[in-house]
C-alpha positions as CSV (number, residue, x, y, z in Angstrom):
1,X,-14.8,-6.3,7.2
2,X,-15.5,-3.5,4.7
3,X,-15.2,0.2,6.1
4,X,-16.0,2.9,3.8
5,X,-14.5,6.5,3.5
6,X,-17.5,7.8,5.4
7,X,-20.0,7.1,8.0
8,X,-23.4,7.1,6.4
9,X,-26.6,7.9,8.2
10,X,-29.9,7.0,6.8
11,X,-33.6,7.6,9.2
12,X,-36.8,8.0,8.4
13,X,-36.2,12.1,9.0
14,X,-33.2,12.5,7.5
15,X,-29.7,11.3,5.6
16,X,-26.2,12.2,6.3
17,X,-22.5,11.6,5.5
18,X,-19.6,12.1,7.8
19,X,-16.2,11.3,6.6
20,X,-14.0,9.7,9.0
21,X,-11.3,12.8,9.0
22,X,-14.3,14.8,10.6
23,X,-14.5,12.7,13.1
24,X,-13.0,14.3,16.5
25,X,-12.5,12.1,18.8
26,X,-14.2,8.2,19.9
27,X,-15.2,7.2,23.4
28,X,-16.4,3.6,24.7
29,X,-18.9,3.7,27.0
30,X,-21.8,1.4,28.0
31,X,-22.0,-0.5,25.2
32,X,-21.7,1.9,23.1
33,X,-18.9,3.6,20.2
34,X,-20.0,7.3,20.1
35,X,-17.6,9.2,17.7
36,X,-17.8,13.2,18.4
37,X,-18.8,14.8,15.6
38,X,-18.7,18.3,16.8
39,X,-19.3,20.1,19.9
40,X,-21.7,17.9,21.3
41,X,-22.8,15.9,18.0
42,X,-21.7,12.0,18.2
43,X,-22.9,8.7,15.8
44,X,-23.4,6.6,18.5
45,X,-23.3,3.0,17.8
46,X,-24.3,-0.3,19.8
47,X,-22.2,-2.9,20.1
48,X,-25.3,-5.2,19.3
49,X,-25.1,-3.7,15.7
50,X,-22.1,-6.0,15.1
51,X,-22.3,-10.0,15.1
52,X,-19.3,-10.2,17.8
53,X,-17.3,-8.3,20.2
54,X,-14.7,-9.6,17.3
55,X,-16.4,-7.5,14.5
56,X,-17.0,-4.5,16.7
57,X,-13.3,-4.0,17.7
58,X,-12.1,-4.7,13.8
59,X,-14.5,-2.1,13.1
60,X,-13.2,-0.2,15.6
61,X,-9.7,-0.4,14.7
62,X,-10.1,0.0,11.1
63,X,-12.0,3.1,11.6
64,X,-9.9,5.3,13.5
């Protein structure tokens, strides 16, 4: 698994960067890894994005 220094956003609106020091805080919920951003600004991402509960929890773990 291959974690950058940053979280990278890309939609059809918009771009953006968020490097991992930024980030305030990460909740589990649902299915779901939300890291806080700000405030009330979260990446939230769904555990179907990874190929196994394996590969989620790495990516978990190595991001934090």
């Amino acid at each position: 698994m291959y974690v950058t220094r940053s979280l990278y956003e890309k939609k059809s609106a918009n771009e953006g960067v968020s490097k991992w020091e930024g980030i305030q805080e990460l909740q589990t919920t649902g299915g779901y890894l939300l890291y806080r951003i700000s405030g009330y600004l979260y990446h939230i991402i769904p555990y179907q994005s990874f190929s196994s509960d394996e590969a989620r929890k790495e990516f978990q773990c190595t991001s934090l």
